[in-house]
N, C-alpha and C positions, 0 to 999 in steps of 0.2 A: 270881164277880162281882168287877171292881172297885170297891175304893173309893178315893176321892180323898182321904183322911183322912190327916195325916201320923201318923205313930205315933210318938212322941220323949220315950215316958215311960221310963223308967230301973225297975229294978228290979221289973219286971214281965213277965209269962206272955203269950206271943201262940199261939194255934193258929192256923195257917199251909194254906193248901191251893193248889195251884196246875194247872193240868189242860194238855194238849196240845192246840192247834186240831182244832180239830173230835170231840176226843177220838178223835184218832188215836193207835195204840198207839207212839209216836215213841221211846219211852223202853226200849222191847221191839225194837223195827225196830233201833237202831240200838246195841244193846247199853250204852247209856247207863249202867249202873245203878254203876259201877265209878268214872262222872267226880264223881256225885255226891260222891264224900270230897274234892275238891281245896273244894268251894264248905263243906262241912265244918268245913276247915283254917281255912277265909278265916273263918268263924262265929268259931272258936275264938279267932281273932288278934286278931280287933276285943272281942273279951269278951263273945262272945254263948254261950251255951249250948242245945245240942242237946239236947233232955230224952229225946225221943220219936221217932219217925217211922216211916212206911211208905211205901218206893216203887214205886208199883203200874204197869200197863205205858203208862199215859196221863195217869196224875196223880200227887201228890203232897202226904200229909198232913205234918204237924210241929208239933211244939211247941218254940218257942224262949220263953229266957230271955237277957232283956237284963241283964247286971248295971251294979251302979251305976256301974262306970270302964265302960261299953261305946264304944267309940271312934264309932259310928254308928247313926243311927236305922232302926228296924224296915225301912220303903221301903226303905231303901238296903242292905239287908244284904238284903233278898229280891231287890229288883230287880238289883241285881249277880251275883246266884245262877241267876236266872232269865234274864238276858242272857249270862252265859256260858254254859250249858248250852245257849242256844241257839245259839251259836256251834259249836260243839262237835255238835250236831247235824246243822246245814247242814252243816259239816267232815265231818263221816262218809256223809251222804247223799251229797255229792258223789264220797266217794272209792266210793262204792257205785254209783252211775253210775244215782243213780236221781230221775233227773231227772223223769218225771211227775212223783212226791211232792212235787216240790221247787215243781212249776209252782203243785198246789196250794197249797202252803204260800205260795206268793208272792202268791196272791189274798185270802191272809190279812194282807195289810200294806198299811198306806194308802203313796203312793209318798213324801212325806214317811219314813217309817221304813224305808222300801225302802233310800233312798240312804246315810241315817245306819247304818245296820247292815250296809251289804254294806260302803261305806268301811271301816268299821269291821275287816270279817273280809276282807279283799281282794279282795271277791268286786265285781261291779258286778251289776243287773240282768237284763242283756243276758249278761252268761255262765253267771245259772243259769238262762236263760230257754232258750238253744243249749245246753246243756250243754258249754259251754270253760271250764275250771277252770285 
């Protein structure tokens, strides 16, 4: 479930979960489990601490510690984590040529998020929709 709440307190304990559309096993499908140390790294840099975690083949527990120099607030250091992974995701399905998944996954985006995240990963629309990568 989200919340809209920003989190920007210092020096305190967040347990973290985050799940895959539709609780597809996205994270198993696409060998995912290995990107998670880069978003890790990123925790680490900003002065966030990794206490805990489990990552399961569609979702994701954790407990982070924000210390008191943490360069960013809770949002920002999960959503950055979970917008790359999901970059990194489309990027493997595509090179997996498994484009039904992807059709799915696309009627999981309102077209607003469509545009911003394919610009984003250079993908447009219309090439994961044909499968032209």
């Amino acid at each position: 479930m989200v919340t809209h709440r920003q989190h920007t307190e210092l020096n305190e304990s967040y347990f973290i979960t985050f799940t895959c559309y539709e609780w597809i096993n996205l994270f198993h499908i696409t060998n995912l489990y290995n990107y998670f140390e880069k978003w890790f790294r990123y925790l680490h840099q900003q002065n966030a601490l990794l206490l805990a975690y489990v990552i399961m083949l569609n979702h994701f527990h954790g407990i982070v510690h924000l210390k008191s120099d943490c360069d960013a607030s809770l949002n920002k250091l999960v959503g950055n984590g979970k917008r790359f992974l999901s970059y990194e995701i489309v990027d493997r399905l595509g090179k997996m040529d498994a484009i039904p998944l992807l059709k799915k996954l696309n009627k999981g985006v309102d077209l607003n998020e469509q545009l911003i995240s394919y610009s984003s990963c250079h993908l447009t629309p219309s090439s994961v929709l044909t499968g032209r990568f």
